[in-house]
C-alpha positions in Angstrom: 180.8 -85.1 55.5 178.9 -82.1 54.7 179.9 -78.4 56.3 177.9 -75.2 56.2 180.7 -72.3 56.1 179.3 -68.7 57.1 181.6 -66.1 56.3 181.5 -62.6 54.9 185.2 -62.5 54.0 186.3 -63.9 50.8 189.8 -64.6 51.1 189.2 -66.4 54.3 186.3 -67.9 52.6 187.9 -69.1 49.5 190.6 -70.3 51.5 188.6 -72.5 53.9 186.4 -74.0 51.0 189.8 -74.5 49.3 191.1 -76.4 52.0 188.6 -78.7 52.9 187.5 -79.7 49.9 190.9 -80.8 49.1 190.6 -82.6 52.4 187.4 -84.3 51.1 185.0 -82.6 52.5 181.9 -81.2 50.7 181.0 -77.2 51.6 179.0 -74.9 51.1 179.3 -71.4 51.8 177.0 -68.0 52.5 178.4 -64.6 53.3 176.0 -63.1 55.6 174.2 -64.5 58.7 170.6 -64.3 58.1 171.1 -66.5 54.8 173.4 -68.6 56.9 170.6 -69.3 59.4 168.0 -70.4 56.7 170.4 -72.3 55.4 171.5 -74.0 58.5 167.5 -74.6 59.7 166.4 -75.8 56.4 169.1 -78.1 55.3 171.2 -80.9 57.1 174.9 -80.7 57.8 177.9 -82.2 60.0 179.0 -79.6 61.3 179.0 -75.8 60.9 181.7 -72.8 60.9 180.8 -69.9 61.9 182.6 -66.1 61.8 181.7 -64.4 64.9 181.2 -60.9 62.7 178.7 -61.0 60.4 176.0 -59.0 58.3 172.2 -59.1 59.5 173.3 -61.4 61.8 175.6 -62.4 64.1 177.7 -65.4 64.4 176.6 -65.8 67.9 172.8 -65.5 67.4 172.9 -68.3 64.3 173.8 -70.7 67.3 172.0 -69.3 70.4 169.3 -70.0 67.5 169.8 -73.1 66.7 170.4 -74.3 69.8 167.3 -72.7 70.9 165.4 -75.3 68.9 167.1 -78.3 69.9 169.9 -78.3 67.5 172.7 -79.6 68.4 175.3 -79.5 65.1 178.8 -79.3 65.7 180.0 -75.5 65.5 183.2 -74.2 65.4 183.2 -70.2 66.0 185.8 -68.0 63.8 186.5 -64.5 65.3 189.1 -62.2 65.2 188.0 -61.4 68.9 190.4 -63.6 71.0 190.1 -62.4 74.6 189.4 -64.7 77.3 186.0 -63.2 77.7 185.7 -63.4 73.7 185.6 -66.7 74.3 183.8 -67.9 76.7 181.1 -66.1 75.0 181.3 -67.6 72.1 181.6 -71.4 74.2 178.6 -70.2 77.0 176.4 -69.2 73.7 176.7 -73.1 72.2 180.1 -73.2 70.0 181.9 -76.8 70.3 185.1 -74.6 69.5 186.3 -71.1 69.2 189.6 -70.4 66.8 190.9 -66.9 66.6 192.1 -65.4 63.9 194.4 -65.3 61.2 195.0 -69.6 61.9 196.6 -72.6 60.0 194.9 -74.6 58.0 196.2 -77.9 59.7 194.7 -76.7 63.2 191.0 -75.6 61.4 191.2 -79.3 59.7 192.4 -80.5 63.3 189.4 -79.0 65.3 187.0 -79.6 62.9 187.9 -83.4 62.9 187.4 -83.1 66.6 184.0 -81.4 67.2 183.0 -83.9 64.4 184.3 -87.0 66.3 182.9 -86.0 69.8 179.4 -85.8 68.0 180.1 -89.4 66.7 181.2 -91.0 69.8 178.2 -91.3 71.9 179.7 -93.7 74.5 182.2 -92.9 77.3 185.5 -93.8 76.4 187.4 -95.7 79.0 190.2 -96.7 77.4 192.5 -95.4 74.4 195.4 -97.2 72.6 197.9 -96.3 70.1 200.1 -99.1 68.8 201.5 -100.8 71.8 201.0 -97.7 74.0 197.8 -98.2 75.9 196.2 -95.7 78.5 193.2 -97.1 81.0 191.5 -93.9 81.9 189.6 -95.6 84.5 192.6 -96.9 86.5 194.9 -93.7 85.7 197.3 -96.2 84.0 199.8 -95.8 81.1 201.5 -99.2 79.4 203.7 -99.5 76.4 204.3 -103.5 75.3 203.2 -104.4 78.8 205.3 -102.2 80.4 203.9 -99.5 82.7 204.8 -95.8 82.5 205.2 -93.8 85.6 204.0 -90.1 84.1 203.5 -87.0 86.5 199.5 -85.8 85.9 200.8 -83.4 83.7 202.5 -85.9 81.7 199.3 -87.7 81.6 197.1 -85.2 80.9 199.4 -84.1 77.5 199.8 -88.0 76.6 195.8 -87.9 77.1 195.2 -85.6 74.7 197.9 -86.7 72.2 196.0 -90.1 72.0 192.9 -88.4 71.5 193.9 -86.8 68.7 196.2 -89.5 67.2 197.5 -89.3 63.9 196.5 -85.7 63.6 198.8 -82.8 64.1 198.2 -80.6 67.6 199.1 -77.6 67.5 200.9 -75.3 70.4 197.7 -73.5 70.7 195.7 -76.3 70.9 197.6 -78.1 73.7 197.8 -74.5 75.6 194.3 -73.9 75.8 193.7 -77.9 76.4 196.2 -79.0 78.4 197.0 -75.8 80.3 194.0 -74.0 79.7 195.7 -70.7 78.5 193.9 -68.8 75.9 197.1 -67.0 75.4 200.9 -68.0 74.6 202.8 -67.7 77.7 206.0 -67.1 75.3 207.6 -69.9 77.8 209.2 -73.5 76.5 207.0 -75.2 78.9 205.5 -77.0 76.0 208.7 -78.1 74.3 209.9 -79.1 78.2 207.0 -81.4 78.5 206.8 -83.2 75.0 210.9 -84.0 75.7 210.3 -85.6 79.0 206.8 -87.6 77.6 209.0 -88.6 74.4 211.5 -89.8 77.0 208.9 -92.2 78.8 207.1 -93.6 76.2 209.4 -93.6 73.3 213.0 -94.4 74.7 214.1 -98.1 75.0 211.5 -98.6 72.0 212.0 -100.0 68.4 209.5 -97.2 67.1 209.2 -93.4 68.0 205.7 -92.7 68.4 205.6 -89.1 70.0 206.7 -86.9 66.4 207.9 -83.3 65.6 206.3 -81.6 62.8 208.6 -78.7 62.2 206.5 -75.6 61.5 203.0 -76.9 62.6 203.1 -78.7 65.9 203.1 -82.4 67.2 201.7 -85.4 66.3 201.3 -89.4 67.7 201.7 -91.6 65.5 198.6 -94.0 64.5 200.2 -95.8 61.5 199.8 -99.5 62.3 
């Protein structure tokens, strides 16, 4: 997979290109937007990240741009700008995702995976599985081994987007702004509440614990066969 970074800051930079090279990615990176633009016209990528700030120009007119011409590569929008209005600007002007910064590595890998996935999978998905835990989106339905799970919509709505993302850590952020859509942190356990009574549903009585902790970053399902 091949990713176009455009940023003007080199810490962030170097740590990004770091990062996902390590992850096996290959990047290339331009600090200013005009060069970014060229770059991003002239050349072919996966997907493209893109700093909201930047010289000549901005992060927001690279993909009003490039969407103007039919252009429809995955972007996800850096800023340090992380009002609500911030970003629905950035979303209403053609991002795929908007992460505010300073952010974790993990959850820039995370999204990235994401916006890359959604532009793989054409089709409508009607129906996700994890292990033996199964979810028909169609008939609102949750099974583990056969067994049905009665889940309140919240419930199912967090389980929904845990299977979406399995085998990848989600962070608190993430599930705030996609399960609860809050673009800020409530300061509240509600989280934590919910992961202990989904845990409860579809990992008690079990052999294997599917729904884990990872201390420091977030939550993950499990996808290991």
């Amino acid at each position: 997979m091949r990713i176009l970074l455009i940023e003007d800051d080199a810490s962030v930079a170097e740590y990004i290109v770091k990062g996902l090279r390590e992850s096996g990615y290959q990047i290339d990176h331009v600090d200013d937007g005009k060069t970014g633009l060229v770059k991003a016209t002239a050349e072919t990528y996966d997907a493209l990240i893109v700093d909201r700030m930047l010289p000549n120009v901005d992060g927001l007119t690279i993909i009003q741009t490039l969407r103007a011409s039919n252009d429809n590569t995955p972007v996800l929008i850096l800023s340090a700008l992380g009002e609500v209005d911030d970003r629905v600007k950035g979303l209403k002007a053609g991002g795929d995702d908007y992460l505010v910064k300073p952010f974790a590595f993990a959850e820039l890998l995370a999204r990235i995976e994401v916006i890359l996935r959604r532009q793989e999978t054409g089709s409508t998905v009607t129906r996700l599985k994890v292990a033996d835990l199964e979810m028909d989106l169609l008939a609102h339905k949750v099974t583990r081994s056969g067994q049905v799970l009665n889940l309140q919509p919240r419930e199912y709505k967090l389980l929904e987007y845990l299977m979406r993302h399995a085998g990848q850590v989600v962070t608190r952020t993430m599930l705030l702004e996609n399960v609860w859509d809050y673009h800020f942190d409530p300061q509240t356990n509600v989280i934590d509440v919910h992961i202990s009574r989904l845990r409860q549903k579809i990992d008690k009585g079990f052999d294997r614990q599917l729904l884990n902790t990872v201390r420091g970053a977030g939550y993950m399902l499990d996808a290991a066969d």
